[in-house]
Every structure is written in C-alpha cells, then in structure tokens.
N, C-alpha and C positions, 0 to 999 in steps of 0.2 A: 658497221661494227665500231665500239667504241673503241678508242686510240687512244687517248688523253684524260684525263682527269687535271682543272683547275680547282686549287684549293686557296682560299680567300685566307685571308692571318688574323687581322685581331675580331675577336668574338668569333671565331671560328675553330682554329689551332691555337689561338693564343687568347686567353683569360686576360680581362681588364675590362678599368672602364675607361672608356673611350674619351668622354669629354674632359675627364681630369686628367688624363692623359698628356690631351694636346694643351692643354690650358698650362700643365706643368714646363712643357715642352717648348711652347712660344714662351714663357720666363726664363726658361735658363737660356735658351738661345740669345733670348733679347741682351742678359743680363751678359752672356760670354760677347757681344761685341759694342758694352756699351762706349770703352776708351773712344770707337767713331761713333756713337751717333745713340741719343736717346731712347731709353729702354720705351718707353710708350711708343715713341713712333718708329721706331723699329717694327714692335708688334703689332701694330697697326697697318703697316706695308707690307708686313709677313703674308697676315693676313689676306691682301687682297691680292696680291703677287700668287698665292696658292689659287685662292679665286679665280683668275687671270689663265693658270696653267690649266685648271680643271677644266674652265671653259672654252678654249684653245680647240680648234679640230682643222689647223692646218699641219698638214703630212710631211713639211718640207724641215721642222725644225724639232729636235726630241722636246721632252717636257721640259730639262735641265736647262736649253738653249730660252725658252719660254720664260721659266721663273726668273734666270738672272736678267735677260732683256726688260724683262718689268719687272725687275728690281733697279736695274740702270737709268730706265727710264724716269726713278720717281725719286733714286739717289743721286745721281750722276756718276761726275769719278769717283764721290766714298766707297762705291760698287767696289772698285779692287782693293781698296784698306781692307773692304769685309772678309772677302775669300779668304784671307791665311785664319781668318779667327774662327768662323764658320767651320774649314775643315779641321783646324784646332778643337772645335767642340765633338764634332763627328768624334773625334781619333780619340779623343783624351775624357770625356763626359757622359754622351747620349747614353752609352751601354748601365750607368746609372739607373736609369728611369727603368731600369730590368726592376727594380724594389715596387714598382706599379701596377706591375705584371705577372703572373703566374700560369705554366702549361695548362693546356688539358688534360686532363691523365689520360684520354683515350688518343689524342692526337696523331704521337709517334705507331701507335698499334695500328689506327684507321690509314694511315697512309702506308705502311706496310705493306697491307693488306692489299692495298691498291697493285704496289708493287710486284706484289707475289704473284698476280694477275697478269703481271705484263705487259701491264698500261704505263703509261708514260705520265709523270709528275712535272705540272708548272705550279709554280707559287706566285698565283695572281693574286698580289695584295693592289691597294691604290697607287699608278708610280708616283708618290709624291716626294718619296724619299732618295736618298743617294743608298745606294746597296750597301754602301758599308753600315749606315743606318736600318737597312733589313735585312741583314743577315745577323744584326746583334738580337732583333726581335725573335728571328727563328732560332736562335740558340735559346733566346728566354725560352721561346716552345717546346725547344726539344728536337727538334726539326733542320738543323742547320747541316746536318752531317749526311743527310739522304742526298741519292742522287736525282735531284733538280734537275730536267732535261732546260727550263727558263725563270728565272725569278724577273718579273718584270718589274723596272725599279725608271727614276725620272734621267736614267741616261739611255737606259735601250731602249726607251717608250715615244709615241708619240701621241698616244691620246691618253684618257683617264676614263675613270670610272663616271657617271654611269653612262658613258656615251659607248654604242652598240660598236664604235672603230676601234674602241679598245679591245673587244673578241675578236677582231676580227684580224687584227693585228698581232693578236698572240697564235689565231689559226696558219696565218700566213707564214708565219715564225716558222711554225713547227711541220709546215708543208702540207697540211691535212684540211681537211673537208672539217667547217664551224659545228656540224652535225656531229663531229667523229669526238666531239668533247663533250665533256660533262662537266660544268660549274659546281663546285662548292661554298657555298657562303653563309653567312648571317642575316644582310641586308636586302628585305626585299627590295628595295629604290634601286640596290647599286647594282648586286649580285643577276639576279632575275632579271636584268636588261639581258643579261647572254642568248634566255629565250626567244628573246627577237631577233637574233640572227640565226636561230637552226640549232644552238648546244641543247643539249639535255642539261636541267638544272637540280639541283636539290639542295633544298634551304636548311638552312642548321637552327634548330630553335634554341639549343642551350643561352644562348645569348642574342633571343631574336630582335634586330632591329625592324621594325615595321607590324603589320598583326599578322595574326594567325591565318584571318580568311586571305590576305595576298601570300602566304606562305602557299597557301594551299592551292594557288595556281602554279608553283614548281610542278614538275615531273614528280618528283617527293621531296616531303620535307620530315623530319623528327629530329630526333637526337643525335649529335655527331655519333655518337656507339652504333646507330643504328642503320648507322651509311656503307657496313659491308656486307651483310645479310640482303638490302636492299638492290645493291650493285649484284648480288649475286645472284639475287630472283628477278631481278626485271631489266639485268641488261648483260647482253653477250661481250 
C-alpha cells in the first residue's frame, strides 16, 4: 500500500527555467564573495565542487560535509573567509531570485490532495542546496507551509539525484518499504531512477525534462492536475 508520496520542485511544483536559473544563481553567489576570491573562479569551482557532491556515493559524510571538502580542497584556508559571506547570501539575497520563478497553480491543490489521503509528503528536490535555500523555493511554490514529513536538502542527505541511494535513503528516513513511495517529478534522467529501486513513479510533463517515450516508462506520467485522479484510479 502506498505510504508516501515524493514530490520533486523545480519544473514540477515550482515553474522556472532551470538553466537561467542556476546561471543567475552561480553570479550572484560568485559576485557575494568576491572581496576573497575571483568571480570566475569561484564559479568555476562552484561548479565542479557540485559535480564532486552529485558524484559522491560514500554514506559516511552528508553532501554539505562533501561540497565544502572540495571546496577546501581546491581553496585552502579562503574555505573559512567564504562561510560568513555564503551564509550572508543564503540569509540576506537567494530569496531574490523568487523574480525567476513562479508557482503551479495546481501545485498547493495536488499535494493536498495527496494529504487528504493520508499519505505522507517528502519534498525530494536535488540535496544540493542548504534548506534555508529550499524552503525559500517552496514558499516561491506555494508549498512551504504544508506538513513536510522530509525535505531532503545537502545537510540531511547523503547521496543525490540520480543515483538509485538517494531513494533509498529517503525510504530508509521514513522507515518504509522503497515500494510503499511514489515519485513525482519532471526529469526522466533524475526522477525515474526511483523506479529502479521498487517506488511507483509518475512523470509531470508540464515542464518535461527528457521525451515523451522515457516519460512513458513511469507508472504514469501527464500533467501535474492530473496526478489525483490518477492516484485515485490506480493506486490504494
């Protein structure tokens, strides 16, 4: 029986476009710590430092512990010059880049809905962020005020997307059998990995990353509107 419902954020609950996004996002960070250290290679070790976390599948250290060791590793000591400006940006900045972005209008309705069911809500975005960075996004959504049984962000995580120990990790979390979830997302590449460990999947096409025919190896895929009608006919 299904238990859980994971729901993916951006191009899923949250409208945007993704590459201008992060393109936006590595400049203003680069630009908030350039007093230490040049805006290029900043964003250029940003870059590979996330690379570094995503690729990462040891179990011993969260993602957060990950990104700054390979950030240390490629800065040295300017590693702790950065932290105060970093969480300076988080606290005082990121929630800007809300002008990037815009809810779903079905979002807050479809997870409700989930709700009203008596299924359980994780917000499995990518951990690549610090939660005070995705809890600003799920306010852009609409979304920040439900009850969240997990938001999986780069301080409770230890793996990422799309490696199959990231579901398996959030099953583990929440004491349940990987079968007893169900994925929601955008991305066939990232999302659709869940189905390889036993989750039930359903792909959101309003903002499909990937085609149509790998949507169409989910469980289901359509339009986010049409993921409670769906829940309601094909799964207990």
């Amino acid at each position: 029986m299904l238990q859980a419902v994971l729901f993916d954020l951006d191009g899923t609950l949250l409208l945007m476009n993704h590459k201008e996004f992060i393109a936006e996002y590595v400049k203003e960070l680069s630009g908030a710590v350039m007093p230490v250290i040049e805006t290029e290679h900043f964003a250029r070790t940003l870059r590979e430092c996330i690379g570094a976390t995503v690729n990462n599948l040891s179990p011993d250290l969260t993602n957060a512990e990950v990104f700054w060791a390979n950030l240390e590793a490629r800065l040295g000591n300017r590693t702790e010059l950065l932290k105060p400006l970093v969480k300076q940006y988080y606290a005082e900045r990121f929630h800007k880049l809300g002008r990037l972005a815009r809810p779903s209008s079905e979002a807050r309705a479809v997870v409700e809905a989930i709700l009203a069911r008596g299924k359980r809500i994780v917000l499995a975005t990518n951990p690549l962020f610090p939660l005070s960075a995705i809890l600003d996004r799920m306010a852009w959504a609409g979304v920040a005020d439900l009850p969240w049984e997990l938001i999986t962000s780069y301080e409770n995580m230890h793996f990422c997307k799309p490696h199959p120990e990231y579901y398996l990790e959030i099953a583990r979390k929440l004491k349940i059998e990987p079968g007893e979830c169900l994925m929601v997302g955008n991305d066939t590449q990232t999302d659709l990995v869940a189905k390889n460990v036993g989750m039930k999947t359903y792909i959101v096409t309003d903002y499909l990353i990937g085609s149509t025919e790998e949507a169409a190896k989910a469980d289901g895929y359509g339009k986010l509107s049409s993921l409670r009608d769906w829940c309601r006919l094909r799964l207990k």
